[in-house]
C-alpha positions in Angstrom: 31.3 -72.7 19.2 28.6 -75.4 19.8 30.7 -78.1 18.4 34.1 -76.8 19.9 32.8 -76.7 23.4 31.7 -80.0 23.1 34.4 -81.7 21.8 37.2 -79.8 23.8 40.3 -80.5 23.5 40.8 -81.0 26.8 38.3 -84.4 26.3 35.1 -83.2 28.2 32.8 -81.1 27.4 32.0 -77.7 29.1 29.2 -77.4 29.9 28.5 -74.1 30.7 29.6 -72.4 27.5 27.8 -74.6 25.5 24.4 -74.2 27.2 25.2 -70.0 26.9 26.3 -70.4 23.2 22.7 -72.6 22.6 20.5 -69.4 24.0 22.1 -67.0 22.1 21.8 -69.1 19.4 18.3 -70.1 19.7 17.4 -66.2 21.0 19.1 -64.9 17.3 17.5 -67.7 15.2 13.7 -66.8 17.2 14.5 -63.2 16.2 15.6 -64.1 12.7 12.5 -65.7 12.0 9.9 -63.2 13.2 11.9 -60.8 11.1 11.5 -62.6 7.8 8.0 -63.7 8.8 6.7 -60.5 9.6 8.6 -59.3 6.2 6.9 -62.0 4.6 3.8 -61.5 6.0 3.8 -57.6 4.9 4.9 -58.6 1.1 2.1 -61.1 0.5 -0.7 -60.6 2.7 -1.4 -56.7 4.0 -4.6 -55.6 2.0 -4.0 -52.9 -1.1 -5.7 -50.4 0.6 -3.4 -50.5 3.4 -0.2 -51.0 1.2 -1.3 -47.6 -0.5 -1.6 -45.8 2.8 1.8 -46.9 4.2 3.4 -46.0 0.5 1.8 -42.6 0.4 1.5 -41.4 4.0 3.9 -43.5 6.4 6.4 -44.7 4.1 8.9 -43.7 6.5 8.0 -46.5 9.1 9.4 -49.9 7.5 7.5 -52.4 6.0 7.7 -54.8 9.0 7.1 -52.2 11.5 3.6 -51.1 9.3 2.5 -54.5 9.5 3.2 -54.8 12.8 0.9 -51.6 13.6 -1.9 -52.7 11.4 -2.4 -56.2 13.2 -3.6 -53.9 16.4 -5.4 -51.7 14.8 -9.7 -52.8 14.1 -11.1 -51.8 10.9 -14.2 -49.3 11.5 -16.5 -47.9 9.1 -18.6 -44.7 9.6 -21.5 -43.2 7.3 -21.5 -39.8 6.1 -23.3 -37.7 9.0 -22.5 -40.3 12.1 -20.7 -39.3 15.1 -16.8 -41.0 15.5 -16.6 -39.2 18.7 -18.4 -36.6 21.1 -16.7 -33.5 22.5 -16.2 -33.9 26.3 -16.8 -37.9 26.2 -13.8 -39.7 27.3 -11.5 -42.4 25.2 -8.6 -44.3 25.0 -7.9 -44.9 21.3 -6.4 -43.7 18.7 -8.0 -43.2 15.0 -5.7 -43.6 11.2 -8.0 -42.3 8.7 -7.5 -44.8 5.8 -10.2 -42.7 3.1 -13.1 -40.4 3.6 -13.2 -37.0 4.6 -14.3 -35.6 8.6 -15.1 -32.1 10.3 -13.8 -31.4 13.2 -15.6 -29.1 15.8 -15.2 -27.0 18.9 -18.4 -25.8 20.6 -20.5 -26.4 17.6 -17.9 -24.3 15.1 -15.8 -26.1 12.6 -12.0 -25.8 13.1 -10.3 -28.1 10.6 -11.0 -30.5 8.1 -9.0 -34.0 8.5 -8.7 -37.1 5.6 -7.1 -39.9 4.4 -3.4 -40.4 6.2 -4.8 -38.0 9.4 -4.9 -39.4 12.8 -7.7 -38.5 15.5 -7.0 -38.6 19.2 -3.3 -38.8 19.1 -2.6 -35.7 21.5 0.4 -36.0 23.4 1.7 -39.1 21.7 4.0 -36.6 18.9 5.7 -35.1 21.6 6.4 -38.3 24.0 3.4 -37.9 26.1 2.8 -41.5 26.4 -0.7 -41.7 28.3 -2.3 -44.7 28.2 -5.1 -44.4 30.1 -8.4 -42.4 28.5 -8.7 -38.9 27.5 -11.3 -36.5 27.3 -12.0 -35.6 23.4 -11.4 -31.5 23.2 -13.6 -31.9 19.6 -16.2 -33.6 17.8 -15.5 -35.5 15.1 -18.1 -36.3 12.2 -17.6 -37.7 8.9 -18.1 -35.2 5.6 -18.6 -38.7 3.5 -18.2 -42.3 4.2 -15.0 -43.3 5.9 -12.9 -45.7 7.1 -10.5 -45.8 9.9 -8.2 -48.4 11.6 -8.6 -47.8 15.2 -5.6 -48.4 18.0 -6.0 -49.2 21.6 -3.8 -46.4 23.2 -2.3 -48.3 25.9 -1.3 -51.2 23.4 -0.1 -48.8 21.0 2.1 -47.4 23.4 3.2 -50.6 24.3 4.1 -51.6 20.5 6.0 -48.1 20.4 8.3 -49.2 24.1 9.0 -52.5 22.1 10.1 -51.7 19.0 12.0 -48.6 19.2 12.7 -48.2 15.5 8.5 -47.7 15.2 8.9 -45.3 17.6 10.9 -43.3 16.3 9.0 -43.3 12.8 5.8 -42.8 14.8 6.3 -39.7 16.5 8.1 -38.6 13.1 4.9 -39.2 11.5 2.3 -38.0 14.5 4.2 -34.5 14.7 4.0 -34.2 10.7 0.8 -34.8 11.3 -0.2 -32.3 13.9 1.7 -29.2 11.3 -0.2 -30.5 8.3 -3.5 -30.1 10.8 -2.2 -26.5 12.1 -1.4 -25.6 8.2 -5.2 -26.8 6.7 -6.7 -24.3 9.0 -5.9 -21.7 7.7 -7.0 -23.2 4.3 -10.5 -22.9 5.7 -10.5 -19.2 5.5 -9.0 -18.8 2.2 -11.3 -21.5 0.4 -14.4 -19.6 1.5 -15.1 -22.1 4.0 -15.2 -20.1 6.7 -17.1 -16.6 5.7 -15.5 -13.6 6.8 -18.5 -11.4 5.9 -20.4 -13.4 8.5 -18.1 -12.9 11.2 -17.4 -16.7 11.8 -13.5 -16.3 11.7 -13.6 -14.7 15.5 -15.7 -17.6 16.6 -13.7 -20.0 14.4 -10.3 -18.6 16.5 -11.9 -18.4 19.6 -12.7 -22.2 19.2 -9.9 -23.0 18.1 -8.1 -21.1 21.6 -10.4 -23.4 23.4 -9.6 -26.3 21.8 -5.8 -25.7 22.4 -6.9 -25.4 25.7 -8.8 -28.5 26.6 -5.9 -30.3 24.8 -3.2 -29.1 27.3 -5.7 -29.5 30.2 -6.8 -33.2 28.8 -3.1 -34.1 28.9 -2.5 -32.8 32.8 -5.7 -34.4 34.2 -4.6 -37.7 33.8 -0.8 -37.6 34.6 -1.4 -35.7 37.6 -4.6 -37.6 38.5 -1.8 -41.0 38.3 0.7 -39.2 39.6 2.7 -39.6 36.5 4.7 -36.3 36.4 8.2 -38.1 36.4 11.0 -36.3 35.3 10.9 -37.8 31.7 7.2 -36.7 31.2 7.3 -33.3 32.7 10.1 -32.7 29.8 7.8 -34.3 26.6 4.7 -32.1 28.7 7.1 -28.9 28.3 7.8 -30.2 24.7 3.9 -30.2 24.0 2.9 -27.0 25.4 
């Protein structure tokens, strides 16, 4: 088209489609590129470790899209015993755990366990609730042995998710797996022993786990309605959540 436009038939050129037929071209060939470099990029140069967490736990979201991710996300490392975050302290990130094991607890009682392929502080994001300022934690987290996570600003990771809508998609896919794997281990706590029925922890251990639903939903509505974000759009994904 480049070359027709200019040598028209007509013996001038016209202007006008050529400069239109030279931004889409230029436009295509700038996507083209970030496409195969970013493919590139997550064939020869995203660590092992992280190449065995995208093949076993997020193999749904494409290679490109994974590497994508991982270049917002900061490496963190925790020792067994420290403190990743405080119930009631407030945060805007977003935690992938990429090994180790944690505890996760509600008013000093232990709800669930979480490990390798988990994400902390994602509430809201599985079903669309897209917040991006901070949240108040409705647990404690603390490591059961040394781990390492990959953490994710919540406001840019949004961001990333409104840009590439194919990650998105795969995302929330992944984030709502997530939370019924969560919901499903426990239980597990009860039938491995770690929670003793004899002692009578399993009424505590469901009433802090009631709580924690709580704080969750209230966590979400502070924000939105504090920002006067309850457009139509959110107040369906906030009806999704609850």
């Amino acid at each position: 088209m480049l070359i027709f436009t200019f040598f028209h038939p007509h013996g001038r050129v016209l202007w006008l489609p050529f400069v239109w037929n030279g931004v889409f071209l230029t436009t295509n060939l700038k996507q083209i590129f970030d496409l195969q470099y970013h493919a590139f990029c997550s064939r020869f140069f995203l660590a092992d470790e992280m190449k065995r967490i995208h093949s076993e736990h997020l193999s749904i979201v494409s290679d490109v899209d994974f590497y994508r991710l991982q270049e917002f996300g900061i490496r963190e490392e925790y020792k067994k015993g420290e403190q990743i975050f405080k119930q009631g302290d407030f945060g805007c990130h977003v935690y992938l755990i990429i090994s180790g094991k944690c505890d996760v607890i509600v008013d000093e009682q232990l709800t669930y366990q979480v490990g390798e392929g988990n994400f902390l502080a994602e509430v809201g994001l599985h079903a669309g609730v897209k917040i991006r300022d901070e949240i108040q934690y409705s647990c404690s987290v603390k490591p059961t042995s040394d781990v390492v996570l990959i953490k994710f600003h919540r406001a840019t990771l949004i961001k990333l998710m409104s840009r590439l809508p194919s990650l998105d998609t795969s995302l929330t896919s992944i984030l709502s797996w997530d939370v019924v794997n969560k919901l499903k281990t426990q239980r597990q706590l009860i039938t491995k022993g770690v929670i003793d029925n004899e002692k009578l922890s399993v009424s505590s251990w469901h009433r802090a786990r009631h709580n924690q639903n709580k704080d969750r939903y209230k966590n979400l509505l502070t924000p939105l309605v504090r920002g006067n974000l309850l457009a139509s759009k959110t107040k369906i994904a906030i009806s999704n959540y609850r």
